[in-house]
C-alpha beads as a LAMMPS data file, in Angstrom:
LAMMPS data file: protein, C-alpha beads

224 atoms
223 bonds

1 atom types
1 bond types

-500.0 500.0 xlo xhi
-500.0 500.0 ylo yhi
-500.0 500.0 zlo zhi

Masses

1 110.0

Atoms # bond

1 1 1 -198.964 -419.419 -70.685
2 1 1 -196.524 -418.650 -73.059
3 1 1 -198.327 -417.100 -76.240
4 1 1 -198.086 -418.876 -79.961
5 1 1 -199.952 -421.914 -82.049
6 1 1 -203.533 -422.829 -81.132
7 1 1 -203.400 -420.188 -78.117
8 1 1 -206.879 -419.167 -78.349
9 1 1 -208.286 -422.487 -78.216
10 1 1 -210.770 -422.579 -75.001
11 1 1 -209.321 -426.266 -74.446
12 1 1 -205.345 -425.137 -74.176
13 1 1 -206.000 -421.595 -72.376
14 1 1 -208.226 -423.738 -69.808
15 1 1 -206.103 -426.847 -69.453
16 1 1 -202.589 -426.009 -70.912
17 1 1 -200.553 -424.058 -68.031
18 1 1 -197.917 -425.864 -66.541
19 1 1 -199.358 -426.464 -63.158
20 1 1 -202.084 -428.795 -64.286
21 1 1 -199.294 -430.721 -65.979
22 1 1 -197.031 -430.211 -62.447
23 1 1 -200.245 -431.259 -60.994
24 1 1 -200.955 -434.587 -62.763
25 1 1 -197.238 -435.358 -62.754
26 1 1 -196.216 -435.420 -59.058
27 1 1 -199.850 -437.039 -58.727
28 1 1 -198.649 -440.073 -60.526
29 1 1 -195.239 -440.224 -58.940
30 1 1 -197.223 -440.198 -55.341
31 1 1 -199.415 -442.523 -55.873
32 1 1 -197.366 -445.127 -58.127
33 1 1 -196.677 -447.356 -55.220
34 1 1 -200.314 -448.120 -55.291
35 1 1 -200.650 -447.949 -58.767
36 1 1 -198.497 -450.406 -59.528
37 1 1 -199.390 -452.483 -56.289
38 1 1 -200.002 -456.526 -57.470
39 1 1 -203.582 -456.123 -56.424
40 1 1 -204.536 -452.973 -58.322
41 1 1 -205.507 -452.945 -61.586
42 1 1 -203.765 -451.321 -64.461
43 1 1 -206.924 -448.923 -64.960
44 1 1 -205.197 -446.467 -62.391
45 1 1 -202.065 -446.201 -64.192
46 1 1 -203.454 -445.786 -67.323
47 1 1 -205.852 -443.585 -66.309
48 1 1 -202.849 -441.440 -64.824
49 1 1 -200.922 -441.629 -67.539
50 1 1 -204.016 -440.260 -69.595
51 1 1 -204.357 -436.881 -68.115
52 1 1 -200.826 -436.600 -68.277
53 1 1 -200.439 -437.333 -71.845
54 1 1 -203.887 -434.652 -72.344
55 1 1 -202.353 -432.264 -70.225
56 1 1 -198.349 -432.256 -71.835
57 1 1 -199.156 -431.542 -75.580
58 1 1 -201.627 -429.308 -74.352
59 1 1 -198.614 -427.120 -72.479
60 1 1 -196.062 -426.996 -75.327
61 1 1 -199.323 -425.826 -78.042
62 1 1 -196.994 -422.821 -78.990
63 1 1 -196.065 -424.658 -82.514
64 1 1 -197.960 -426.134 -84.701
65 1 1 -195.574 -428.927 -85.598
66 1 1 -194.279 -429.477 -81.533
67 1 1 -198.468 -429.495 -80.757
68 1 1 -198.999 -432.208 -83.853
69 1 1 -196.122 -434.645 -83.108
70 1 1 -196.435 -434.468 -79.103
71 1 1 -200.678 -434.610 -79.930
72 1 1 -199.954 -437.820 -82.085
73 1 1 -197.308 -439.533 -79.829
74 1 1 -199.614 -438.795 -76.669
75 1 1 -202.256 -441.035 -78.281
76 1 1 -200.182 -443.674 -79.240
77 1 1 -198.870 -443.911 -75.732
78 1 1 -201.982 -443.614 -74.546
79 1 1 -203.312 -446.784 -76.644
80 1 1 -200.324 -448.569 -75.350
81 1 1 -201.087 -447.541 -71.661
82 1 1 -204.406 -449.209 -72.068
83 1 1 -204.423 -452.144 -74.403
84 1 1 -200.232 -452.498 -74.565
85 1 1 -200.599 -455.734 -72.169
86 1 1 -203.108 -457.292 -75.189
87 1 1 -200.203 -457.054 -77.785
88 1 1 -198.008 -458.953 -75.913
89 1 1 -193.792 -458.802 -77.285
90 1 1 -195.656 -457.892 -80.651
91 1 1 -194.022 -455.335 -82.903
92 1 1 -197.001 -453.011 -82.361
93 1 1 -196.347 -452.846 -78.428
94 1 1 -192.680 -451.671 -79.601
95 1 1 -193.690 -448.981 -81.110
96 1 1 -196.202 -447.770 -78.216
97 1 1 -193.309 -448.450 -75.938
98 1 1 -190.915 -446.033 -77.800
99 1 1 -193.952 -443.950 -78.629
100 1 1 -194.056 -443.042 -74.564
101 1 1 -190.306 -442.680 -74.336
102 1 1 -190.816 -440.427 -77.332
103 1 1 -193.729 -438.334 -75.705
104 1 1 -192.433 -437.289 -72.636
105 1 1 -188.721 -436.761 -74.112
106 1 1 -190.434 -434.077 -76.499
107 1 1 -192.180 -432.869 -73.454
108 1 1 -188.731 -432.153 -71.564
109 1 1 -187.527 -430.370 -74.637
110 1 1 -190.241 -428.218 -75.770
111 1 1 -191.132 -427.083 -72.134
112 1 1 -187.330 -426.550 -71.850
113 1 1 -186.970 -424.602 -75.150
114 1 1 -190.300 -422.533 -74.887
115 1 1 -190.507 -421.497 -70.823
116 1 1 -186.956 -421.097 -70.070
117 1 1 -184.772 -420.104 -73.646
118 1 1 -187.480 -418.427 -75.205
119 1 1 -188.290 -415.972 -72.527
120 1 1 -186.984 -412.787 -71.013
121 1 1 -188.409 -412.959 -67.974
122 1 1 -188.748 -415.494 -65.117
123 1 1 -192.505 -415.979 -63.774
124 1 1 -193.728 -418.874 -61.687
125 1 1 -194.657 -420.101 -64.332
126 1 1 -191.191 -420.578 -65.486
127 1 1 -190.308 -422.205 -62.561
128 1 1 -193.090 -424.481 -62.955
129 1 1 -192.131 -425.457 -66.371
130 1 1 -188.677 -425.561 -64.967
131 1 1 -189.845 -428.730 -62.864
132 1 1 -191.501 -430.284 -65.366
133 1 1 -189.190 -430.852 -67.946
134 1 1 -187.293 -431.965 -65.132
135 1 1 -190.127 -434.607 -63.804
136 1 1 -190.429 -435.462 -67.616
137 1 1 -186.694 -436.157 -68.140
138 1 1 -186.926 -438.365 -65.170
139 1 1 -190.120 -440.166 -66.542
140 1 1 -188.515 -440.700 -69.851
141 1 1 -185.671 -442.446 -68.498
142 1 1 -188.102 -444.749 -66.380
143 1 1 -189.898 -446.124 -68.932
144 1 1 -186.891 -446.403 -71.467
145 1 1 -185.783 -448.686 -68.645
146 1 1 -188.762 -450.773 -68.269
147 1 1 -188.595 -450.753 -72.339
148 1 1 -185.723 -452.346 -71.921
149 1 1 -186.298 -454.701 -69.097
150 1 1 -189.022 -455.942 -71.504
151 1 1 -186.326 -457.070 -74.387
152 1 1 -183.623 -458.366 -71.492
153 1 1 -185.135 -458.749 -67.870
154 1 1 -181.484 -459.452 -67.131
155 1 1 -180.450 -455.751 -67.791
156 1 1 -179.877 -455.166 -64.613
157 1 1 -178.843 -456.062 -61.114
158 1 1 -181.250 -456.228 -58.471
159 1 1 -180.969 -457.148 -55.080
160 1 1 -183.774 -459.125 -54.851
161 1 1 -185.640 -461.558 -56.811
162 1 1 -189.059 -459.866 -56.608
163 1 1 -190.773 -458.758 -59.915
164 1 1 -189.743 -455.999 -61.802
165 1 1 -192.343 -453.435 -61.785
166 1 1 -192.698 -449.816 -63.207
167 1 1 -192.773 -447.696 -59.332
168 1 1 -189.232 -449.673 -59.517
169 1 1 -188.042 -447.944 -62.982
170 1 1 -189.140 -445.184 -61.544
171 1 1 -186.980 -445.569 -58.424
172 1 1 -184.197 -446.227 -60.573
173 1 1 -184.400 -443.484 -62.970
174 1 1 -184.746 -440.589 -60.553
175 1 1 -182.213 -442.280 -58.348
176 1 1 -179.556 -442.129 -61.039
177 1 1 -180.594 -438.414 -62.380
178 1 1 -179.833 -436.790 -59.365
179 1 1 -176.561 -438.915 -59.485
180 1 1 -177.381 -440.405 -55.541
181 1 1 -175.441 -443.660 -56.541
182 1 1 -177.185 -445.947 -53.758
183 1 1 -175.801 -449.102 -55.557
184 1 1 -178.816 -451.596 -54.788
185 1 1 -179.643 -451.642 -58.385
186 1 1 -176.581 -451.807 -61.354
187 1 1 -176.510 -452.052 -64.833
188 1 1 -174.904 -455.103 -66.039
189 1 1 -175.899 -454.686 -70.453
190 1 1 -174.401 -452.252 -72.249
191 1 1 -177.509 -450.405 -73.052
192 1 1 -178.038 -450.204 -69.099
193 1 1 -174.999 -448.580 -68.847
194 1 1 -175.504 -446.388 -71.570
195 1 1 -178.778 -445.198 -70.394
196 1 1 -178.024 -444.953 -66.787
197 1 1 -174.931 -442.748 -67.766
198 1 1 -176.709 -440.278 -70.173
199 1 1 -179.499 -440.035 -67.738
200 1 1 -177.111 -438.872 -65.298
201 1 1 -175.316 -436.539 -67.645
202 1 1 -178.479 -435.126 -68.798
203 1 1 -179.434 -434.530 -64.909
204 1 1 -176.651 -432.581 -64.151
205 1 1 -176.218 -430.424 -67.423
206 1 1 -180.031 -429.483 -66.968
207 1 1 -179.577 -428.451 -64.012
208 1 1 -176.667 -426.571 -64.517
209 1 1 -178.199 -424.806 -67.978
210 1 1 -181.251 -424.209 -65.554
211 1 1 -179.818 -421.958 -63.261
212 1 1 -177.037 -420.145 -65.530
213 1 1 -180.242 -419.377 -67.988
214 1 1 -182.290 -417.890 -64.507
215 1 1 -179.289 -416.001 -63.262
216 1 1 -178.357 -414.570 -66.532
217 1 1 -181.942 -413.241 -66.833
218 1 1 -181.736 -411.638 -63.392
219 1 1 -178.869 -410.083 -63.999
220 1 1 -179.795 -408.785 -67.588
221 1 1 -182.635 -407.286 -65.830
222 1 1 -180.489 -405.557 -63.126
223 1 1 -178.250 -404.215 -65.543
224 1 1 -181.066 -402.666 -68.133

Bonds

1 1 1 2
2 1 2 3
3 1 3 4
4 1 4 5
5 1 5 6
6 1 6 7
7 1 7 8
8 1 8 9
9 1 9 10
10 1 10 11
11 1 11 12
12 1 12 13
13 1 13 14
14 1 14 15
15 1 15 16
16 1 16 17
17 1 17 18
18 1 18 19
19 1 19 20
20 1 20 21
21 1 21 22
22 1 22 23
23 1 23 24
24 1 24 25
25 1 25 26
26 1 26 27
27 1 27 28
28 1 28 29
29 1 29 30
30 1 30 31
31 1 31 32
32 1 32 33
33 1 33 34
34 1 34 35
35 1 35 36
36 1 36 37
37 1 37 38
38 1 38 39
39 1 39 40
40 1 40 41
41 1 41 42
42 1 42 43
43 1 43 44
44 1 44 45
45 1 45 46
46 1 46 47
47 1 47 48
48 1 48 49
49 1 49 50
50 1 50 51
51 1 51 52
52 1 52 53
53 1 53 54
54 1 54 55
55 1 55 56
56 1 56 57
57 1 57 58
58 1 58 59
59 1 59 60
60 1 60 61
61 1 61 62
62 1 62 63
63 1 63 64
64 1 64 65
65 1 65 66
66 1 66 67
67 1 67 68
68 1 68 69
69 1 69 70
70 1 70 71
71 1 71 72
72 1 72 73
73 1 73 74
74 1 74 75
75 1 75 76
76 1 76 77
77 1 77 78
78 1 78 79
79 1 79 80
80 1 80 81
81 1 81 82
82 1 82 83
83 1 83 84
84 1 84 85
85 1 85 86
86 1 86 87
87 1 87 88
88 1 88 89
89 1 89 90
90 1 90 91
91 1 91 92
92 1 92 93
93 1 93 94
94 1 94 95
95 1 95 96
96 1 96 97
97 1 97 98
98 1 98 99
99 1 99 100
100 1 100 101
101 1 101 102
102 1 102 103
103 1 103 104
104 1 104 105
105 1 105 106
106 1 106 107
107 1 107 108
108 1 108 109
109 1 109 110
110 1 110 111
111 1 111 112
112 1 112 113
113 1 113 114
114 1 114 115
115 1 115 116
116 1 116 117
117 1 117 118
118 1 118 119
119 1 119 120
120 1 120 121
121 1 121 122
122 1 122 123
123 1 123 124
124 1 124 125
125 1 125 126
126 1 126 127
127 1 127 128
128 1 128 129
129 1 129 130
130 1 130 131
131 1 131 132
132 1 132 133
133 1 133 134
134 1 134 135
135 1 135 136
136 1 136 137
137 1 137 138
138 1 138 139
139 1 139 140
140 1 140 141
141 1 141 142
142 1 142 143
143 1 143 144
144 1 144 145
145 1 145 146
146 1 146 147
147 1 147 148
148 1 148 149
149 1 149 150
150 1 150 151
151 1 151 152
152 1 152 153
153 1 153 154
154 1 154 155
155 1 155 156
156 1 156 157
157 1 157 158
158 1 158 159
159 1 159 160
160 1 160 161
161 1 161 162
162 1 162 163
163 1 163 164
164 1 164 165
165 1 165 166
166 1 166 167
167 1 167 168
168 1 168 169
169 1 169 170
170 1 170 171
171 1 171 172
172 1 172 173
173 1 173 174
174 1 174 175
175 1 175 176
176 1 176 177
177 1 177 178
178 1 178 179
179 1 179 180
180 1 180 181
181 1 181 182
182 1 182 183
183 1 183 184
184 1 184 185
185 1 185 186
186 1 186 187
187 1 187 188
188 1 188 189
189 1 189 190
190 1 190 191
191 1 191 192
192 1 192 193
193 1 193 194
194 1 194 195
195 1 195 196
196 1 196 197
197 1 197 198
198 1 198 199
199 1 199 200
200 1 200 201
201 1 201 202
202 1 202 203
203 1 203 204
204 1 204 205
205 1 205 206
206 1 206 207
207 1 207 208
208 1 208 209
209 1 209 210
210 1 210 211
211 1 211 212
212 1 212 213
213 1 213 214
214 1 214 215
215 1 215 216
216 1 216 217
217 1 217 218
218 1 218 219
219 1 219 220
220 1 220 221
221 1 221 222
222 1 222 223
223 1 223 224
């Protein structure tokens, strides 16, 4: 992994490289059908959501300030994950609910910043981290969304009158980043819209930044 704060630590050489975060990432996304299912319990998701939020500040431990924040932001989401239900609309669960947002948003960034404009070289590693920060973006989104749906359940449209669960958010967000447009669920506040068009702007300029950043280390090495 990329070299910097708290590198020798046994605990971030063993667990920090981006593939246990790809790992625990997609892992979640598979399963959250199930996870979210009405007759399984939260502990899953949580749970999930726990390695995840272990394994992220973990992979970005190349600053000592990036490490601290995403360390103490990761444990406040964490809380949230697990005893955020308890609090109920209380200002405490608002700040564990823009604590996650927070998390995986720094996440995005700092495995942007450090794998892919901080490097000279492309490994697959890079690629790796590449995916992440895209997975993370995505993430972010969906739970700014359900973050939402929490203050105004009538947010958005949906074409059926079935409870709003996360795996849904999820749907949502990832639908919108890769700007498919299916329709079947619309903003109708004006935060929706804001965050559904961001989300989609951010998509496409990461994407774009992405692969300009890959080719223009390619062809730097070509030419030297």
């Amino acid at each position: 992994m990329h070299k910097g704060y708290a590198h020798n630590w046994r605990i971030v050489r063993v667990f920090g490289k981006q593939h246990y975060l790809l790992i625990s990432l997609v892992a979640m996304l598979v399963l959250l059908p199930l996870l979210t299912a009405e007759d399984s319990s939260r502990f899953w998701l949580s749970a999930m959501l726990t390695i995840i939020l272990v394994a992220g500040p973990l992979s970005i431990a190349t600053r000592r300030i990036g490490f601290y924040i995403a360390l103490v932001l990761g444990a406040m989401a964490t809380i949230n994950s697990w005893f955020g239900n308890a609090l109920g609309s209380s200002p405490l669960k608002m700040i564990g609910n823009i604590a996650t947002v927070s998390v995986f948003l720094l996440m995005a960034v700092q495995i942007f910043r450090v794998y892919l404009f901080s490097r000279d070289d492309i490994t697959g590693e890079t690629l790796i981290a590449a995916i992440n920060a895209y997975i993370c973006i995505g993430i972010t989104y969906a739970f700014a969304y359900s973050f939402l749906l929490t203050i105004n359940p009538e947010a958005f449209s949906f074409p059926t009158a079935d409870p709003v669960n996360f795996n849904t958010c999820v749907y949502l967000s990832f639908v919108t980043m890769t700007t498919l447009g299916y329709g079947d669920i619309t903003p109708v506040s004006e935060f929706g819209m804001i965050l559904t068009w961001t989300e989609a702007l951010t998509g496409q300029l990461f994407i774009a930044l992405t692969v300009a950043r890959i080719v223009g280390i390619m062809v730097a090495k070509e030419s030297s």
